[in-house]
PDB file as gemmi writes it, atoms N, CA and C in Angstrom:
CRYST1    1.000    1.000    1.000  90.00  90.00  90.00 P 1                      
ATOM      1  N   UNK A   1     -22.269 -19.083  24.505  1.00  0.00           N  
ATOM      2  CA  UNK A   1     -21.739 -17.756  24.220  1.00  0.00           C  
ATOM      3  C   UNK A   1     -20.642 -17.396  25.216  1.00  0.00           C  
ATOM      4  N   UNK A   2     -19.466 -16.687  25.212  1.00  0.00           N  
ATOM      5  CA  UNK A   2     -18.846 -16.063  25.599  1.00  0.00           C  
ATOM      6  C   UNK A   2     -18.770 -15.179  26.394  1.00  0.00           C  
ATOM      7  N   UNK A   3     -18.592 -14.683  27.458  1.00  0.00           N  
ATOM      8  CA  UNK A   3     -19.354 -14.129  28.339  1.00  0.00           C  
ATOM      9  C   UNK A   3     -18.537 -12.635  27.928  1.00  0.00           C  
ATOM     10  N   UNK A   4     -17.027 -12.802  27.819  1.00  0.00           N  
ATOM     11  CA  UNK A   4     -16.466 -11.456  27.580  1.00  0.00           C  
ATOM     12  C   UNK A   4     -16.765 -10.763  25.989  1.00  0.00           C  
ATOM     13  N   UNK A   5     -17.866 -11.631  25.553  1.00  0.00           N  
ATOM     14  CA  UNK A   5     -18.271 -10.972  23.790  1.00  0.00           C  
ATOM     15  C   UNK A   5     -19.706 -11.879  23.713  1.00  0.00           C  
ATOM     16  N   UNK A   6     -20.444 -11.299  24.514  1.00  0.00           N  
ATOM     17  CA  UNK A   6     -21.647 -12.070  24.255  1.00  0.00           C  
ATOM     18  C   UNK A   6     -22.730 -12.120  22.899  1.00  0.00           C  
ATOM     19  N   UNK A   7     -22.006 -11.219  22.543  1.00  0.00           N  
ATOM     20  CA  UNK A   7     -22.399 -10.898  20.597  1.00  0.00           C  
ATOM     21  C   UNK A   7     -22.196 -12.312  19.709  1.00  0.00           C  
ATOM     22  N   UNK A   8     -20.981 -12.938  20.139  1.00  0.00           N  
ATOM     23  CA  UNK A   8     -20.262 -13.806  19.493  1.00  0.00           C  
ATOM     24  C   UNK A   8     -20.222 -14.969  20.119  1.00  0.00           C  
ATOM     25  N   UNK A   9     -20.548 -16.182  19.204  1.00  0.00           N  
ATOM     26  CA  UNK A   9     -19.826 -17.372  19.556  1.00  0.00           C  
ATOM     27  C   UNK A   9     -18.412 -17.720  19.606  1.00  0.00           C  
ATOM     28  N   UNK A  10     -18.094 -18.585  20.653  1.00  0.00           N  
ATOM     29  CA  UNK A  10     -16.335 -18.646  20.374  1.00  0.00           C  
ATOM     30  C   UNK A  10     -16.120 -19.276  18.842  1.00  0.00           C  
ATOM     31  N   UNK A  11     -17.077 -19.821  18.353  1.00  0.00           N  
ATOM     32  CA  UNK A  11     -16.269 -20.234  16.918  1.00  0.00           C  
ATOM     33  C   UNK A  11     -15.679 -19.017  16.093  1.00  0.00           C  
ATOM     34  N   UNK A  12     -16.746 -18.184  16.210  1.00  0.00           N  
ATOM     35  CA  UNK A  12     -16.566 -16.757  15.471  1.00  0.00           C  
ATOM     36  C   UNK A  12     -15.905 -15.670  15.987  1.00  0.00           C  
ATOM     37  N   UNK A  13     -15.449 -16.067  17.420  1.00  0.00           N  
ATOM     38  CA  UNK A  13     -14.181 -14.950  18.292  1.00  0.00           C  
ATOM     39  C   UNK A  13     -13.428 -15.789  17.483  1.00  0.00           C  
ATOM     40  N   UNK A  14     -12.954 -17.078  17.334  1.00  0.00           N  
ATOM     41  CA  UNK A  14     -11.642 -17.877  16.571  1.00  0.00           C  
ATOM     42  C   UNK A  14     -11.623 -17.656  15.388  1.00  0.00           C  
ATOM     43  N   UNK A  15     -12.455 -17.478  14.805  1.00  0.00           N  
ATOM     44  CA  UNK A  15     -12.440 -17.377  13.309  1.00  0.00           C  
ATOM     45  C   UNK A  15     -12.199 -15.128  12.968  1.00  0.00           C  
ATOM     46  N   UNK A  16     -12.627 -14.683  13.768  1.00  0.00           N  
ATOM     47  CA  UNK A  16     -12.572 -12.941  13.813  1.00  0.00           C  
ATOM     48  C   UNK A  16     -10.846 -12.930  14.105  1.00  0.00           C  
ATOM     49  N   UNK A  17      -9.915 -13.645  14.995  1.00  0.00           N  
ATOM     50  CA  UNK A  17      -8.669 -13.723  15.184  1.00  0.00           C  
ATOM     51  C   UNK A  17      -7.892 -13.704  14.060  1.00  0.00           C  
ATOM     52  N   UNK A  18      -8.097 -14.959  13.667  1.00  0.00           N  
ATOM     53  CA  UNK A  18      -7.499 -15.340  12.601  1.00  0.00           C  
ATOM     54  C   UNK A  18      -7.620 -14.355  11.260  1.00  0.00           C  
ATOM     55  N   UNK A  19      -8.805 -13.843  10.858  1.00  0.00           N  
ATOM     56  CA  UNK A  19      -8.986 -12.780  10.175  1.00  0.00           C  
ATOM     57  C   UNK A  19      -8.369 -11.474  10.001  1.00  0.00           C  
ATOM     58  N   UNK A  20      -8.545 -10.782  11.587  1.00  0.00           N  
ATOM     59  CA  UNK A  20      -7.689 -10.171  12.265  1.00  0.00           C  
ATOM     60  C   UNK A  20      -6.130  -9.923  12.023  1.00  0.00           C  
ATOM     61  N   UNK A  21      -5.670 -11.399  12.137  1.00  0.00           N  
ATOM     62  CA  UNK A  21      -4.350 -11.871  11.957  1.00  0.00           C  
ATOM     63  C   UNK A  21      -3.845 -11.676  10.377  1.00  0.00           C  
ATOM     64  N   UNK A  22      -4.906 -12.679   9.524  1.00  0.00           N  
ATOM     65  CA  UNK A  22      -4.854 -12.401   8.650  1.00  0.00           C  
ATOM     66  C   UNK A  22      -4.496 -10.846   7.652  1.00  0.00           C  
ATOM     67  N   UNK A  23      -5.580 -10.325   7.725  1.00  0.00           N  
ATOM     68  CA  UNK A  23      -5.557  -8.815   7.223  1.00  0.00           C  
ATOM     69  C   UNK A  23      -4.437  -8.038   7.840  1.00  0.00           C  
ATOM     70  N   UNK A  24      -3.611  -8.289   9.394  1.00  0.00           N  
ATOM     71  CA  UNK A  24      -2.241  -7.251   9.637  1.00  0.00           C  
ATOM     72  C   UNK A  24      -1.198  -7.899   8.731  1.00  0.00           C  
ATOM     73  N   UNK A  25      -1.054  -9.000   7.825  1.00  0.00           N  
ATOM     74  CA  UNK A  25      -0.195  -9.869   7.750  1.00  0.00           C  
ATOM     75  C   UNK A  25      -0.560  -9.295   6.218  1.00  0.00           C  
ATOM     76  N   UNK A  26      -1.564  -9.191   5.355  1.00  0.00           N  
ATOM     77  CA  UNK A  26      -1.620  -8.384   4.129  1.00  0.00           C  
ATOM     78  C   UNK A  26      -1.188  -7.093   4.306  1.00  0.00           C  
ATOM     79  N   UNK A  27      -1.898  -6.327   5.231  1.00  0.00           N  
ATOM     80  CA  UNK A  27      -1.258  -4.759   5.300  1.00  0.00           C  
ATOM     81  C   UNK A  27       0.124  -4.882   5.634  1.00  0.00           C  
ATOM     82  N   UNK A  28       0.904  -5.401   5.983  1.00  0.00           N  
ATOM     83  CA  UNK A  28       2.366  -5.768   6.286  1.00  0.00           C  
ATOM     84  C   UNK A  28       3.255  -5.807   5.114  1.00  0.00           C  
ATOM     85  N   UNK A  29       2.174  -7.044   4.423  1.00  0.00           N  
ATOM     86  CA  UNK A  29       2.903  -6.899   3.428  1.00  0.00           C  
ATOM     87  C   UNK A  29       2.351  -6.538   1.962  1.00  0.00           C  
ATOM     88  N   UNK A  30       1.749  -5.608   1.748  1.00  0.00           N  
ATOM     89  CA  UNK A  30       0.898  -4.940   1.020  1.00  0.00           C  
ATOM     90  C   UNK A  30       2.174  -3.559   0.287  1.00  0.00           C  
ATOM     91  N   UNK A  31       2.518  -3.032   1.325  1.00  0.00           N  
ATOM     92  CA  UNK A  31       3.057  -1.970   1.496  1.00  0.00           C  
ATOM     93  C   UNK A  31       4.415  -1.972   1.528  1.00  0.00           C  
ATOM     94  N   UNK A  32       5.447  -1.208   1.124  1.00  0.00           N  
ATOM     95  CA  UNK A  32       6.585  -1.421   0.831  1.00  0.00           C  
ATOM     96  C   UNK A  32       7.531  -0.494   1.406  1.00  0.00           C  
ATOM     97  N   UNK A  33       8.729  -1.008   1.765  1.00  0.00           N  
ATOM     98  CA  UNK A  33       9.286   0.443   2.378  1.00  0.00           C  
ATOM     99  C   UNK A  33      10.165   1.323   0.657  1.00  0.00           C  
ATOM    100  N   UNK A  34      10.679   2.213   0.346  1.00  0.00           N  
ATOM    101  CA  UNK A  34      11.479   2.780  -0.365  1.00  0.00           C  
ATOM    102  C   UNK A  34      12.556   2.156  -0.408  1.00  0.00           C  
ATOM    103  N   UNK A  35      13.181   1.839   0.429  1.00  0.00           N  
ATOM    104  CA  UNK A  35      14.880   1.161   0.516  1.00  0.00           C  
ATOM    105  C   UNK A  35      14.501  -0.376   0.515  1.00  0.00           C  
ATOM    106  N   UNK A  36      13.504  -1.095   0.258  1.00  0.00           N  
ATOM    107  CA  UNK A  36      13.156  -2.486   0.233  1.00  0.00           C  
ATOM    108  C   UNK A  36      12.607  -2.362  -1.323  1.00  0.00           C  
ATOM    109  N   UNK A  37      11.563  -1.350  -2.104  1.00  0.00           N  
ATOM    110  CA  UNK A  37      11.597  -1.344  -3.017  1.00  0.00           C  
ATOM    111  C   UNK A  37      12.819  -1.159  -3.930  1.00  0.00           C  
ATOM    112  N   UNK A  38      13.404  -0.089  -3.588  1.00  0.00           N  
ATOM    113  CA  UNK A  38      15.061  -0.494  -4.418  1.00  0.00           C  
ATOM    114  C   UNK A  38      15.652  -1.379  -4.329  1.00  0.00           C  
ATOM    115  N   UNK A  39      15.617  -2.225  -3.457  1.00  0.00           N  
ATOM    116  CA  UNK A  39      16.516  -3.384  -3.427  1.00  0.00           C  
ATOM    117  C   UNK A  39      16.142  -4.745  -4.213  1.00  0.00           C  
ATOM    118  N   UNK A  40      14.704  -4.768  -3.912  1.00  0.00           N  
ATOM    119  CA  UNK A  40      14.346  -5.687  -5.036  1.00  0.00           C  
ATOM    120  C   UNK A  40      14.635  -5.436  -6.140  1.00  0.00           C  
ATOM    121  N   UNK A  41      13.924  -4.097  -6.890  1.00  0.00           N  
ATOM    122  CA  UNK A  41      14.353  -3.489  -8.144  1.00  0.00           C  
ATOM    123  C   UNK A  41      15.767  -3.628  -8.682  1.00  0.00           C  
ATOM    124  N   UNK A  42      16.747  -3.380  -8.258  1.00  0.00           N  
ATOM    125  CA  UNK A  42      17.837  -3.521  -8.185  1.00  0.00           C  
ATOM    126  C   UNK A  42      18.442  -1.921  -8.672  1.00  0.00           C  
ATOM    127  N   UNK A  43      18.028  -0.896  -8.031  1.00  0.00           N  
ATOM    128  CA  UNK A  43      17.927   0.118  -7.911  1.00  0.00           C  
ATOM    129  C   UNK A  43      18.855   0.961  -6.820  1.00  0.00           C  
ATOM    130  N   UNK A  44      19.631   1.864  -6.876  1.00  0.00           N  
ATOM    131  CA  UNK A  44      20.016   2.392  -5.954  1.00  0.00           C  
ATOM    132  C   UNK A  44      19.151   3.441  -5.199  1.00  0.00           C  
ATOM    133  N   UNK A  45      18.998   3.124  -3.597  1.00  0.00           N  
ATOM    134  CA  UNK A  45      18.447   3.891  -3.248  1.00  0.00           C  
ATOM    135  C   UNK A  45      18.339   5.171  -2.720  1.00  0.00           C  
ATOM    136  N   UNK A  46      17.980   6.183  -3.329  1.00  0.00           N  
ATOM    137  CA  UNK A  46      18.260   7.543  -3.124  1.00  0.00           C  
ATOM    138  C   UNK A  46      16.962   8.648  -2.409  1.00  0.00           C  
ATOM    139  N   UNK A  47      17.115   8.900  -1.468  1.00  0.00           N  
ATOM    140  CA  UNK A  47      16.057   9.138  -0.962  1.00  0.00           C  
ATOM    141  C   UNK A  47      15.990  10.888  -1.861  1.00  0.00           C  
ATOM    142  N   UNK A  48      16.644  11.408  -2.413  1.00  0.00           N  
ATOM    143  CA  UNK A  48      16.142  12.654  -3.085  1.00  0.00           C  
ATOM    144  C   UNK A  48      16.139  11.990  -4.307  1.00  0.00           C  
ATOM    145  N   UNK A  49      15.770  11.036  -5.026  1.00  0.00           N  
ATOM    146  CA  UNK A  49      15.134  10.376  -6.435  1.00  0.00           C  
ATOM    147  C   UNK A  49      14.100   9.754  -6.416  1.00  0.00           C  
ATOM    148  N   UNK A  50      14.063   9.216  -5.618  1.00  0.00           N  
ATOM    149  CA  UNK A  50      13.138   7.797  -5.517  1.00  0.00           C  
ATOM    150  C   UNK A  50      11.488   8.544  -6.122  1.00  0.00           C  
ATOM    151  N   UNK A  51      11.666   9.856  -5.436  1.00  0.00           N  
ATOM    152  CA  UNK A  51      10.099  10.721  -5.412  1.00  0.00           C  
ATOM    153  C   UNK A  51       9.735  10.951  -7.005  1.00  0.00           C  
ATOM    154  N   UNK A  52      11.014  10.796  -7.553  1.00  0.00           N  
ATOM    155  CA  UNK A  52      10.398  11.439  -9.207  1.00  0.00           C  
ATOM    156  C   UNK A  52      10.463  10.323  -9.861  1.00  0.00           C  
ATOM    157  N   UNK A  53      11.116   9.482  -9.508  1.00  0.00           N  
ATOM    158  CA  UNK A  53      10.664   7.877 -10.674  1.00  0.00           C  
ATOM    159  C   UNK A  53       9.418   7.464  -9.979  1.00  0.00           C  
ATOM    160  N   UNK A  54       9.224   7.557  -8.942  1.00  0.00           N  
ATOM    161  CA  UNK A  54       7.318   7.523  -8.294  1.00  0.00           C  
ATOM    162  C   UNK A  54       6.820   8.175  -9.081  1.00  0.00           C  
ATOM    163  N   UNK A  55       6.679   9.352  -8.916  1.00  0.00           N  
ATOM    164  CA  UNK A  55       6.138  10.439  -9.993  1.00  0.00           C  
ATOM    165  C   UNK A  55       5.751   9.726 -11.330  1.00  0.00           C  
ATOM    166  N   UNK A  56       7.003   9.304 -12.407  1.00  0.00           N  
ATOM    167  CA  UNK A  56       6.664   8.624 -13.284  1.00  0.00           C  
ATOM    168  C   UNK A  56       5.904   7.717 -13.205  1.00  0.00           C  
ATOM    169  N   UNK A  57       5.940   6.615 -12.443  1.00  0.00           N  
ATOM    170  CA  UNK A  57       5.249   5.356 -12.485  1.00  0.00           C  
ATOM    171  C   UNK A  57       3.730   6.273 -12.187  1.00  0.00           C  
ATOM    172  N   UNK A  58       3.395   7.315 -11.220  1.00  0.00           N  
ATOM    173  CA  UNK A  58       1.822   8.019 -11.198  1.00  0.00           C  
ATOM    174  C   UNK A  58       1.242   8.037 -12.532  1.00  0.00           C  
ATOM    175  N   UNK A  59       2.318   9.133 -13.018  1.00  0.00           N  
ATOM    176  CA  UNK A  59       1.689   9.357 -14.616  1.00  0.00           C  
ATOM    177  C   UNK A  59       1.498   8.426 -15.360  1.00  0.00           C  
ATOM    178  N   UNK A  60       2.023   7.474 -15.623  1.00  0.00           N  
ATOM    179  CA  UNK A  60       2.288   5.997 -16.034  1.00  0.00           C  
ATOM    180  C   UNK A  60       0.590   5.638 -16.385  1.00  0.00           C  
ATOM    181  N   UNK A  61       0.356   5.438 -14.869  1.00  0.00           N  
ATOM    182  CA  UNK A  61      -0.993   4.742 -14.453  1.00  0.00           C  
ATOM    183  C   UNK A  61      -2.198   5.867 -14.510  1.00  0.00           C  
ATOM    184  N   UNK A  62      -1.797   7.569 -14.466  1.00  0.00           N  
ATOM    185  CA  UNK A  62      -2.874   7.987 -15.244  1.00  0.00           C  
ATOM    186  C   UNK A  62      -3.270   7.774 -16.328  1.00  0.00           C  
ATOM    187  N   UNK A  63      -2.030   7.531 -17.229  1.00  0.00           N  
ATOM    188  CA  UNK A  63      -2.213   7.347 -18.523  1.00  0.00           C  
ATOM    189  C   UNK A  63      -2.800   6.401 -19.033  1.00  0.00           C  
ATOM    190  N   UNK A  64      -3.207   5.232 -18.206  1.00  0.00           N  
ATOM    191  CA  UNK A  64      -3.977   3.862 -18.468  1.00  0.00           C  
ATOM    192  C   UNK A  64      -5.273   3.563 -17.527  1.00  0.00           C  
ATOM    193  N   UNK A  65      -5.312   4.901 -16.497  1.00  0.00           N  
ATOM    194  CA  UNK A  65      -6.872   5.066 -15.804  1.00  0.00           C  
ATOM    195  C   UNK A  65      -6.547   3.866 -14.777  1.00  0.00           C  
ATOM    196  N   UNK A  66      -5.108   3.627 -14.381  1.00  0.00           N  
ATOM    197  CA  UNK A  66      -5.207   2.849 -13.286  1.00  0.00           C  
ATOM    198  C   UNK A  66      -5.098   3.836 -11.797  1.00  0.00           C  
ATOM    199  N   UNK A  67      -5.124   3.118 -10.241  1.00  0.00           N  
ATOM    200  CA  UNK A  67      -4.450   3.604  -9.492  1.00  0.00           C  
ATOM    201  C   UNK A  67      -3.111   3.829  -9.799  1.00  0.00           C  
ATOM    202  N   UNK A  68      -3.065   4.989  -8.773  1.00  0.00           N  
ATOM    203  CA  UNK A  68      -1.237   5.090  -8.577  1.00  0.00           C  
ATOM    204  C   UNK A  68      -0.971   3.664  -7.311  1.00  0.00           C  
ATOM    205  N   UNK A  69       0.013   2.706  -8.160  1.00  0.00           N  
ATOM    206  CA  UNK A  69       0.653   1.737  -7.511  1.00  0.00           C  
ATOM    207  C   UNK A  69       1.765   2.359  -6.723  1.00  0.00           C  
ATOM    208  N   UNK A  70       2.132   3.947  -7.035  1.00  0.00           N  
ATOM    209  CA  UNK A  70       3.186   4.143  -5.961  1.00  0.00           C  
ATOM    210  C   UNK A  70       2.842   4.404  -4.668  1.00  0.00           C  
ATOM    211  N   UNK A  71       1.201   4.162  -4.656  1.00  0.00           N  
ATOM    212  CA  UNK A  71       1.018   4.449  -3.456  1.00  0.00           C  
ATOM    213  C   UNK A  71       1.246   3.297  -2.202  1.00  0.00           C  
ATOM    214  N   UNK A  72       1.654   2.316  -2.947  1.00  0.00           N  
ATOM    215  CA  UNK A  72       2.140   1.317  -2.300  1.00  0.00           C  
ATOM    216  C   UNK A  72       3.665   1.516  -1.207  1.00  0.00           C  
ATOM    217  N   UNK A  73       4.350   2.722  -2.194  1.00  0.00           N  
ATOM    218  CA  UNK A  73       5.441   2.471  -1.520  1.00  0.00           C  
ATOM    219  C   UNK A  73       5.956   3.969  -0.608  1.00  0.00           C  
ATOM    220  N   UNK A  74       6.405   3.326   0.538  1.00  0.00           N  
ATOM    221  CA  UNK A  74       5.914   4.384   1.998  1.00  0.00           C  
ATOM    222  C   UNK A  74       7.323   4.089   2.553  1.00  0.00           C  
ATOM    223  N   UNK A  75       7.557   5.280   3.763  1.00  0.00           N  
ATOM    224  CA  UNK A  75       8.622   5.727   4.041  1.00  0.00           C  
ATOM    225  C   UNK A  75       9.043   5.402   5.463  1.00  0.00           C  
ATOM    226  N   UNK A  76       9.697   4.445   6.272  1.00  0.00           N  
ATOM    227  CA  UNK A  76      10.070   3.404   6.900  1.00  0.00           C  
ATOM    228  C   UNK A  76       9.773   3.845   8.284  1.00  0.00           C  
ATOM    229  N   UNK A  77       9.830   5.094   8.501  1.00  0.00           N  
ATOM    230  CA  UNK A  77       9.801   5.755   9.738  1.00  0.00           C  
ATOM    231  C   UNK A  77       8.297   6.100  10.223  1.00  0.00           C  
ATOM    232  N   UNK A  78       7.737   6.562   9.070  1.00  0.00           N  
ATOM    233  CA  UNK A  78       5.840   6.662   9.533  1.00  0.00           C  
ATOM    234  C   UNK A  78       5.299   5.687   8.973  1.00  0.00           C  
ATOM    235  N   UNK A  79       5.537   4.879   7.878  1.00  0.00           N  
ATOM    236  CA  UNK A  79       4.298   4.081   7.558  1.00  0.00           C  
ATOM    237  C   UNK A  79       3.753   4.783   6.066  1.00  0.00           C  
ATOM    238  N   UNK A  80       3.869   5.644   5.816  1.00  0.00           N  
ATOM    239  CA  UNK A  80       3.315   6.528   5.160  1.00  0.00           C  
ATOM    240  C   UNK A  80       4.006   7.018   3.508  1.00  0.00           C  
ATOM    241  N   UNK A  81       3.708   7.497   2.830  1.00  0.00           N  
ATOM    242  CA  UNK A  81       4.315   8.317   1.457  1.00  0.00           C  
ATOM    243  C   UNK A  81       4.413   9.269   2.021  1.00  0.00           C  
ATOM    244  N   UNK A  82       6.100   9.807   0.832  1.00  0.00           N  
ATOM    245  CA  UNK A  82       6.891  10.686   1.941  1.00  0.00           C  
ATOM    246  C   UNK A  82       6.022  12.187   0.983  1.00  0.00           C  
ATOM    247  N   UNK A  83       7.082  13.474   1.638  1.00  0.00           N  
ATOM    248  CA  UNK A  83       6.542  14.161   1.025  1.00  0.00           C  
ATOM    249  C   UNK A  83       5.974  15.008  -0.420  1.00  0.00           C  
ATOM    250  N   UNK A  84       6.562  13.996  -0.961  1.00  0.00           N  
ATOM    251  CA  UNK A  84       6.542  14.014  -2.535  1.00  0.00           C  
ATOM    252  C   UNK A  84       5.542  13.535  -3.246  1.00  0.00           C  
ATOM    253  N   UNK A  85       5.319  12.698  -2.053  1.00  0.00           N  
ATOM    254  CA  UNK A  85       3.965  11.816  -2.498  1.00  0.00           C  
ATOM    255  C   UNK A  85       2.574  12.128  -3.573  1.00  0.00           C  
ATOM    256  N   UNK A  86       2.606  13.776  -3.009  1.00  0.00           N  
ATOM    257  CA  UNK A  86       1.488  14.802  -2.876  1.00  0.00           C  
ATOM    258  C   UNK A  86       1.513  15.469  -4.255  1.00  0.00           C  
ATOM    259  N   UNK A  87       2.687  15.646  -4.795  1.00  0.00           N  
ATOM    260  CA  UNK A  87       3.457  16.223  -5.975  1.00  0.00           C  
ATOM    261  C   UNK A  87       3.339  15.160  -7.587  1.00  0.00           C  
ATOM    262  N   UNK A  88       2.753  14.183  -7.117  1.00  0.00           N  
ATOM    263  CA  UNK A  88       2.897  12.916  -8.324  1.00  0.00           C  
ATOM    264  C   UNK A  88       1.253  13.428  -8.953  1.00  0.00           C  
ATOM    265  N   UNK A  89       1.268  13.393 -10.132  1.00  0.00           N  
ATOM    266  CA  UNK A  89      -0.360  13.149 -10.637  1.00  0.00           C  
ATOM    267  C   UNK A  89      -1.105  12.372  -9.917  1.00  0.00           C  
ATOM    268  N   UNK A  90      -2.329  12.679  -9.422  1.00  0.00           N  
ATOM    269  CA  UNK A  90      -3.577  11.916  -9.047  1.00  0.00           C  
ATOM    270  C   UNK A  90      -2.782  11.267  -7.853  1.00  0.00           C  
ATOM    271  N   UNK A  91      -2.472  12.143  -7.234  1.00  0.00           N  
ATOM    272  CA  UNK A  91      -2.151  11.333  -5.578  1.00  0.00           C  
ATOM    273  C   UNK A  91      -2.096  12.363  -4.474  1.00  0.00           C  
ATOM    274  N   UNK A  92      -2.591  12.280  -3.443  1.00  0.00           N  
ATOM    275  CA  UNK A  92      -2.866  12.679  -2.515  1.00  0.00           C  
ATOM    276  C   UNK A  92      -2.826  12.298  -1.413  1.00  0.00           C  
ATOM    277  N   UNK A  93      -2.871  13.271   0.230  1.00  0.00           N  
ATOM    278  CA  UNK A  93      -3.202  12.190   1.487  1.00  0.00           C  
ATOM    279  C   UNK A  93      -4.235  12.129   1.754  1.00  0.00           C  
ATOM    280  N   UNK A  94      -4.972  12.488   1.235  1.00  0.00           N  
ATOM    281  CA  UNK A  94      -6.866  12.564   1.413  1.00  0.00           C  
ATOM    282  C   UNK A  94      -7.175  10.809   0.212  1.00  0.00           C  
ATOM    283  N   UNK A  95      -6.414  11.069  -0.843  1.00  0.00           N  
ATOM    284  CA  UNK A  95      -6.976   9.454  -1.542  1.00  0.00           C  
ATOM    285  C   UNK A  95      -6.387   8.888  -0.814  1.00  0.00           C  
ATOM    286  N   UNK A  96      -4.780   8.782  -0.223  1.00  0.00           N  
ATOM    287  CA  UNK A  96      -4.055   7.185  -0.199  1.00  0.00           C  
ATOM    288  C   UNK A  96      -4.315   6.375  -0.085  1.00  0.00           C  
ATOM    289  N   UNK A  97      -5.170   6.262   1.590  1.00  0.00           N  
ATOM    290  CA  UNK A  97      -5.976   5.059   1.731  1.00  0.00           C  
ATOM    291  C   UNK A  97      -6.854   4.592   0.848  1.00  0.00           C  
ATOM    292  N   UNK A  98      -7.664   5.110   0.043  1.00  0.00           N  
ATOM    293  CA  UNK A  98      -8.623   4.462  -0.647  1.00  0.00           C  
ATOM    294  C   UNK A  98      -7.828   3.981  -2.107  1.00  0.00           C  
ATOM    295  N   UNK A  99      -6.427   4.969  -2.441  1.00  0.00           N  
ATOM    296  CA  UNK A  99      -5.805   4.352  -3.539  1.00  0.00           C  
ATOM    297  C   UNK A  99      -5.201   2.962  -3.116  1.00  0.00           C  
ATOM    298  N   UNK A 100      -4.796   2.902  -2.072  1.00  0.00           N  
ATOM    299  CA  UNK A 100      -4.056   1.346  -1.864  1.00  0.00           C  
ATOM    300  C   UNK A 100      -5.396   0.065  -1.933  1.00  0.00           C  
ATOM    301  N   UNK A 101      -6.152   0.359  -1.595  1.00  0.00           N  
ATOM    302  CA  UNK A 101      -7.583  -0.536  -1.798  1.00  0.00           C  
ATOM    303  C   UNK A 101      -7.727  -0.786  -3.345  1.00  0.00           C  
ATOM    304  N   UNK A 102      -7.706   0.537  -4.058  1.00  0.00           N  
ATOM    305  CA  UNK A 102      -8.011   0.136  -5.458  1.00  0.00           C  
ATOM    306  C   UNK A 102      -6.951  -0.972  -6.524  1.00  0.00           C  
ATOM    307  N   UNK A 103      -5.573  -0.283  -5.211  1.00  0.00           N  
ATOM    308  CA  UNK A 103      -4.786  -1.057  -6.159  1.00  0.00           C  
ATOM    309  C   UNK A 103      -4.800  -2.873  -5.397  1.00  0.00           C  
ATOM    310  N   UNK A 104      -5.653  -3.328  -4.877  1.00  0.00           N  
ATOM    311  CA  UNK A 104      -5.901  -4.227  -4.797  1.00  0.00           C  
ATOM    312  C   UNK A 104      -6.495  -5.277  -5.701  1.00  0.00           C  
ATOM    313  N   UNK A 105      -7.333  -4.111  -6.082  1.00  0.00           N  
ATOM    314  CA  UNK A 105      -8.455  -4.909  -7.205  1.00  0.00           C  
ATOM    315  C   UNK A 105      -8.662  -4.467  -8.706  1.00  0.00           C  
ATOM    316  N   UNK A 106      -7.397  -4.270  -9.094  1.00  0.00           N  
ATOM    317  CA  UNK A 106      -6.876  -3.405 -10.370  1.00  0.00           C  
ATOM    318  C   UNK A 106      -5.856  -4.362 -10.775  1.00  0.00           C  
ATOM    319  N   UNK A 107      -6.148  -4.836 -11.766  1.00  0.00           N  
ATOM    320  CA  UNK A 107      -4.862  -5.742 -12.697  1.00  0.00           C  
ATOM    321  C   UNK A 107      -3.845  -4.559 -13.625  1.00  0.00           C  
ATOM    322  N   UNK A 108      -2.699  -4.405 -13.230  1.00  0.00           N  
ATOM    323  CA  UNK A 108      -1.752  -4.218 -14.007  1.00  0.00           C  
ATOM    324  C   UNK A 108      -0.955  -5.056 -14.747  1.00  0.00           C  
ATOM    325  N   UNK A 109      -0.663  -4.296 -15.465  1.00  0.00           N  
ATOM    326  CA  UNK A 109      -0.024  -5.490 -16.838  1.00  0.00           C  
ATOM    327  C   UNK A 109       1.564  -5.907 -15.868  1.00  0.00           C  
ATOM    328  N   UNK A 110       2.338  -6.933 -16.316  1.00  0.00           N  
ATOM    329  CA  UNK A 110       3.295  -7.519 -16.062  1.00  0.00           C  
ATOM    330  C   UNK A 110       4.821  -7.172 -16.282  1.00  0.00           C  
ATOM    331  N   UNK A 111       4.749  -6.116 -16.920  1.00  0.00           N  
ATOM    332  CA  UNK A 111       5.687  -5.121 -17.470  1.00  0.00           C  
ATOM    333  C   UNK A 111       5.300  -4.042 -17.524  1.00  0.00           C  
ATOM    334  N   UNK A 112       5.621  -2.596 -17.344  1.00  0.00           N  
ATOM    335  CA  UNK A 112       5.176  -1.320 -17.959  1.00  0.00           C  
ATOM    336  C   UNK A 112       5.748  -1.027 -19.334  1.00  0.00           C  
TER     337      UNK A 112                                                      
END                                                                             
C-alpha cells in the first residue's frame, strides 16, 4: 500500500489517474465554445444570435422529449451558457449540469 493513500493500492492510484485524466479530456471536449460551434457549422458567429437559434434547437428537442443539446454549447470566458441560456424551453442553471449528462446517454437522430 501506499503510504500517501493508504486506502489504495498503487495499481489503483495508476489506474484513478488515468481515469481522472481521462474524464478532464471528455469534459474538454464534451462542451463547446459558441465561436467553435459556428465555425464548424459554417455559421457566422454572432454573439446577439447565436442565443435564439439555441433557443430553436431547445424547442426542437422538447418536441421529441430529448435533452436540450444546446446545453452543450457555453461561452469561452466562464465555461458556462451565456445568458440566454435560461430563456430557451426546458433549460435552466439549476438543470445544466444534469442536462449535459443526459445528453450523454440520449441518441439523437443524425440530422434534425
Amino acid at each position: 500500500m501506499n503510504t500517501k493513500n493508504p486506502k489504495m493500492t498503487p495499481e489503483a492510484q495508476l489506474l484513478a489517474k488515468e481515469l481522472f485524466k481521462h474524464q478532464k479530456k471528455l469534459r474538454k471536449d464534451l462542451l463547446v465554445t459558441y465561436k467553435t460551434l459556428c465555425e464548424k457549422a459554417h455559421v457566422p458567429f454572432n454573439r446577439a444570435t447565436i442565443g435564439g437559434f439555441l433557443g430553436e434547437i431547445a424547442m426542437w428537442c422538447r418536441e421529441r422529449s430529448l435533452p436540450p443539446i444546446n446545453a452543450l454549447a457555453i461561452n469561452k470566458h466562464d465555461g458556462k451558457p451565456g445568458y440566454n441560456y435560461t430563456n430557451a424551453v426546458g433549460c435552466s442553471d439549476d438543470t445544466w449540469p444534469s442536462d449535459i449528462g443526459k445528453c450523454l446517454t440520449s441518441r439523437y437522430p443524425s440530422k434534425p
